[in-house]
C-alpha positions in Angstrom: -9.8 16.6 16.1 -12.2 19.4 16.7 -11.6 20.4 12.7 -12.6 16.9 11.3 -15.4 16.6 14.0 -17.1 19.6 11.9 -18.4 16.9 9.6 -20.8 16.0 12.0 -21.8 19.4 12.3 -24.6 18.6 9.1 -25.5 15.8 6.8 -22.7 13.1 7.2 -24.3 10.7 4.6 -22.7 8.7 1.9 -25.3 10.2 -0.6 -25.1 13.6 0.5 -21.0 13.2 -0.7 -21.7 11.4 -3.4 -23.7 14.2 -4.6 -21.6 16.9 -3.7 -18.6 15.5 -5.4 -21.1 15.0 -8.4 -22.0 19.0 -8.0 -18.3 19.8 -7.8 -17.6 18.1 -11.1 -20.3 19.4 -12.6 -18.8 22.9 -11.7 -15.5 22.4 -12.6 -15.4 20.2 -16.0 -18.9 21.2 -17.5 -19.7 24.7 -16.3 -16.3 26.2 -15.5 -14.4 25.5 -18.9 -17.2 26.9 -21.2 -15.0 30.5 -21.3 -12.1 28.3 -22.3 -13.9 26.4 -24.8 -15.6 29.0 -26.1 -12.0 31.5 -26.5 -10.5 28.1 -28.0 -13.3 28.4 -30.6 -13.1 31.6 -31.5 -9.3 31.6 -31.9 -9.5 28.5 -34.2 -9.7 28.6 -37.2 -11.9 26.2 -38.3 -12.8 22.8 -36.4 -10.1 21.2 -37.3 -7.9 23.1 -35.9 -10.3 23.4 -32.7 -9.9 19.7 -32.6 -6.5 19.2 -32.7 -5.8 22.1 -30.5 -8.2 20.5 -27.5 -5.5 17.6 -27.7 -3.0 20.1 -27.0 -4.2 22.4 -24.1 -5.3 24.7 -26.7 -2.0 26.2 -26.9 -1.3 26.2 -30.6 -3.7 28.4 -30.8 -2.0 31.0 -30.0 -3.9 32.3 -27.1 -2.0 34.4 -25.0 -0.3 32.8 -21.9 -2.1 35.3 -19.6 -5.4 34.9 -20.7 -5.2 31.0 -21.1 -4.1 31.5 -17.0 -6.9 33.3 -16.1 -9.5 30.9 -18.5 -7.6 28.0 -15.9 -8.3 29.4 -12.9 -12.1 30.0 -14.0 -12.4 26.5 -14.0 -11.2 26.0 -10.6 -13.6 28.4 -9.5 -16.6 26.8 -10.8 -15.4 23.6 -9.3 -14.9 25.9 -5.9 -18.3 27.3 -6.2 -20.3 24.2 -6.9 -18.3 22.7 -3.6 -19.0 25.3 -1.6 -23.2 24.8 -2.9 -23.0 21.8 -2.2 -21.7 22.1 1.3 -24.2 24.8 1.7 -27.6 23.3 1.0 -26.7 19.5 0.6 -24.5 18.8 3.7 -26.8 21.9 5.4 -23.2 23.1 7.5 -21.8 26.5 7.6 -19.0 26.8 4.8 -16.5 28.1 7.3 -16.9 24.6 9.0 -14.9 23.4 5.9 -11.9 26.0 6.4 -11.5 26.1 9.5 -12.4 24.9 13.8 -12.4 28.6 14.5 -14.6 31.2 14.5 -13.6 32.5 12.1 -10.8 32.4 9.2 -7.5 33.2 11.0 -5.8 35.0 8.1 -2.6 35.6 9.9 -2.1 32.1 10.0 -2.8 32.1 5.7 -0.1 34.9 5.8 2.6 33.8 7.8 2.3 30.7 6.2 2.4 31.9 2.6 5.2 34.8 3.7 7.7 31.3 4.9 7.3 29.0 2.0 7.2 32.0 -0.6 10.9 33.2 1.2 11.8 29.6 1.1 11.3 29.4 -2.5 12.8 32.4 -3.7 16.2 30.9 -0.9 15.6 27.6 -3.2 15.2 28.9 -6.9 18.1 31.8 -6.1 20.6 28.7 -5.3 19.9 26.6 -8.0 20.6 29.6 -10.2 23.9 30.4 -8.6 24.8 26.7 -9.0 24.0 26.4 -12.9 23.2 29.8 -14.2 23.3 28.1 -17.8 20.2 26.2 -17.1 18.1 29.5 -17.3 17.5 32.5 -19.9 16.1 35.9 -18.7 12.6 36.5 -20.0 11.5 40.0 -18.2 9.0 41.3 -20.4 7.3 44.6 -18.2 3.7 44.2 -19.4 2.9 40.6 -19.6 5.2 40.2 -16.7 2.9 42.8 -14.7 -0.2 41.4 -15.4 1.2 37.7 -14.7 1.9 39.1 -11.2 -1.9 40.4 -11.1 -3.6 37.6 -11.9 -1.0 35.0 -9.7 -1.7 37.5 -6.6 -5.1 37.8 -6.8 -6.7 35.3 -8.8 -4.3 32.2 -8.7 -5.4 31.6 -4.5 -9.0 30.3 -6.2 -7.3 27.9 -8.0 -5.4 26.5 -4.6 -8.3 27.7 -2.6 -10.4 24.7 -4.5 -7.8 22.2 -4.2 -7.4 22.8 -0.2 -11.2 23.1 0.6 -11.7 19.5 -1.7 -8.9 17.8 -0.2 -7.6 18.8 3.7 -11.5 20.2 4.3 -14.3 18.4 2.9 -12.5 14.8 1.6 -10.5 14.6 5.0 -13.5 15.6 7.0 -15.7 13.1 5.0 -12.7 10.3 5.4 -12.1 11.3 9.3 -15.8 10.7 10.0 -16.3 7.5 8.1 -12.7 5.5 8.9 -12.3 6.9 12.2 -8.7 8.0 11.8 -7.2 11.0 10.6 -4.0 9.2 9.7 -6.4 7.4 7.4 -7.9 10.7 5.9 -4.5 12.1 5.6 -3.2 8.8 3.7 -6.1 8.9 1.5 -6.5 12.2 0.9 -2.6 12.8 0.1 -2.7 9.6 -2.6 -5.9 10.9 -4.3 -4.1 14.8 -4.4 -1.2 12.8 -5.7 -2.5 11.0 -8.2 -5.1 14.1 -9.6 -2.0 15.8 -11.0 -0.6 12.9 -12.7 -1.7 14.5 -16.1 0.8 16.9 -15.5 3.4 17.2 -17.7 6.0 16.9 -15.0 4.7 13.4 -14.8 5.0 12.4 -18.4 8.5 13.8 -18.2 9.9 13.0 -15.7 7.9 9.5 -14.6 5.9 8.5 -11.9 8.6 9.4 -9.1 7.1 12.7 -8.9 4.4 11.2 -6.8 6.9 11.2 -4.3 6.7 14.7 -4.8 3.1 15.2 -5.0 1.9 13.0 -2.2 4.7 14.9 0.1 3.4 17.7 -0.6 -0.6 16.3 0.3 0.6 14.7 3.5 2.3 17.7 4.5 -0.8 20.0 4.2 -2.8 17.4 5.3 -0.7 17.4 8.6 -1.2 21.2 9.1 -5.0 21.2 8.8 -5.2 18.1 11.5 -2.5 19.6 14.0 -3.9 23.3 13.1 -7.3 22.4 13.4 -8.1 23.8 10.0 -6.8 25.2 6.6 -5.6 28.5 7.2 -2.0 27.5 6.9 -2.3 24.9 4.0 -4.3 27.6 1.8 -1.2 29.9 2.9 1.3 27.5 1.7 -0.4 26.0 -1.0 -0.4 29.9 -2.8 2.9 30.7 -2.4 4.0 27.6 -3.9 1.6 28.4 -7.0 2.4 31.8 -7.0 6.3 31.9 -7.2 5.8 28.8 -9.8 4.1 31.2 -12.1 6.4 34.4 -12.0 9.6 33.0 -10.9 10.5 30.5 -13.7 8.6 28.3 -16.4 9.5 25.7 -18.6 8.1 24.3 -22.2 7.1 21.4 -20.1 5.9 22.6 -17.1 2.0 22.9 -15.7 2.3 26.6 -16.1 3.1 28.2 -19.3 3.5 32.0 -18.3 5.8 35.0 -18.7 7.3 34.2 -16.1 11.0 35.9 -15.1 12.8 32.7 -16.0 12.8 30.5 -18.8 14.2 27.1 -17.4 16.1 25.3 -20.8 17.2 22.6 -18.9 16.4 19.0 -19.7 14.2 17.8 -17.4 15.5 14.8 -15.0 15.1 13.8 -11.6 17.5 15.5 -9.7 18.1 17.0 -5.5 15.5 19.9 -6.6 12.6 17.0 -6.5 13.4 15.4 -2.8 14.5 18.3 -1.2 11.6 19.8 -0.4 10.1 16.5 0.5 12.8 15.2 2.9 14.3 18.6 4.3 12.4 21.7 3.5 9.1 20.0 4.5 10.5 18.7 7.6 11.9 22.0 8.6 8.6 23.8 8.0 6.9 21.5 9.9 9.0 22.0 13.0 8.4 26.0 12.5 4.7 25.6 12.6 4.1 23.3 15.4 6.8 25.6 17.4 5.0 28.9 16.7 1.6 27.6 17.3 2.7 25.2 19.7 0.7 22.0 18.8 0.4 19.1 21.3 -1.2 15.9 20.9 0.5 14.5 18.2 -0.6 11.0 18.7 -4.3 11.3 19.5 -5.1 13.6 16.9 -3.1 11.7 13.9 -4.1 8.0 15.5 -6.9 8.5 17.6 -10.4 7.4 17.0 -12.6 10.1 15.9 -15.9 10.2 17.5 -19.5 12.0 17.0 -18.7 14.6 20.0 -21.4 15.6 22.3 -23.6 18.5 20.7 -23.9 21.9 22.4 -25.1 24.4 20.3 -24.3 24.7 16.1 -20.5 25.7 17.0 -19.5 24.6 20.1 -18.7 20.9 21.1 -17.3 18.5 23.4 -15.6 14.9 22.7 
């Protein structure tokens, strides 16, 4: 519980979250998509045509798909900064307190992490291809291809970066401290991740049993920072997911609209590919974790109460 117990670690208050959250906002929807506002604007023709393009992600446009990525992540990186401020000054803790019980980052942990789901997916995408080859078209094109790799390797981890430190650091910090539980914070926490990316277009497709999907995928990095004691291997994870969604294959109703490799013409419908991960791959990843960095306590770190420990100096305490 040492991770969650990091919230103490500062000012635990219901104001000083309230206000973070606020600053994070801020950040992210007000201050973070002025670059894509203003390239919308300047790409429009007129405001008309700014107008109706807003209602449309700005794509009809015409802005290309590797510019509108980076203009994304830009917002997830005001969102990140503004968090991280707010942390900072408001909460008065050390940001690593929100990554991690450590030290320090552990980034062999992020690697290994992001080296077995990013295997995993390639394993997963390769099969479905072998099983219905007619679902995809080729769409290799060497310089926006190139640059898509750029930007998903190194500026695509801000945009997960944000989403980890919100969720499975500060929200399940905040929720361990005030309900007492981490299987609370992880419940909570999961739904809320859940239901933030039901504006995705996966959801209007396909319906609401994605959650299933969504949630999964919160509760899962959720487990890993409680049993890990931090977030190294959910921001791992969490990148490699993003990553090889980006350049691997895209869809005209998918989140991401990139250059990527693959153009999957399929119709969209709920199908094996959207509980596999969920009830198999998940499981199995799970299992490798805990085995390589041999977690114990299962039960009194999901159930147990979680309690102010005993302070001994800024980075050291006992329960």
């Amino acid at each position: 519980m040492k991770f969650i117990q990091q919230a103490y670690n500062g000012e635990n208050s219901w104001f000083s979250y309230a206000l973070t959250i606020f600053l994070f906002f801020f950040g992210w929807q007000l201050i973070g998509i002025i670059p894509l506002v203003l390239t919308a604007f300047l790409y429009a023709e007129n405001m008309d045509n700014f107008s109706r393009a807003a209602l449309d992600n700005f794509t009809t446009l015409g802005i290309d798909a590797n510019l509108y990525l980076v203009l994304m992540i830009f917002m997830f990186f005001g969102g990140l900064v503004f968090l991280l401020l707010g942390i900072k000054f408001i909460h008065k803790r050390k940001i690593r307190t929100v990554f991690t019980s450590r030290t320090k980052l552990d980034w062999n942990r992020v690697l290994f992490a992001f080296l077995t789901w990013f295997i995993a997916g390639i394993i997963m995408f390769t099969i479905s291809y072998l099983m219905v080859p007619e679902d995809y078209i080729w769409n290799f094109k060497l310089v926006p291809f190139v640059i898509l790799v750029l930007i998903s390797f190194f500026l695509l981890p801000i945009q997960t970066s944000m989403e980890e430190v919100l969720f499975r650091g500060y929200l399940m910090q905040g929720f361990g401290t005030w309900f007492k539980k981490g299987i609370t914070a992880l419940i909570i926490t999961s739904v809320i991740f859940g239901l933030l990316h039901g504006s995705n277009p996966e959801v209007e497709k396909l319906g609401w049993i994605t959650m299933i999907f969504y949630i999964g995928t919160g509760l899962l990095l959720g487990i890993f920072a409680i049993m890990d004691e931090g977030i190294e291997l959910s921001l791992g994870f969490h990148a490699a997911n993003n990553i090889l969604t980006a350049v691997l294959v895209t869809a005209n109703w998918a989140a991401f609209q990139t250059d990527a490799l693959f153009i999957d013409v399929s119709e969209p419908s709920v199908s094996w590919e959207l509980f596999m991960p969920v009830l198999i791959l998940y499981p199995m990843v799970l299992f490798i974790f805990s085995k390589k960095y041999n977690w114990k306590n299962w039960k009194e770190k999901m159930f147990g109460t979680i309690r102010k420990p005993i302070e001994l100096d800024e980075d050291r305490f006992i329960a």
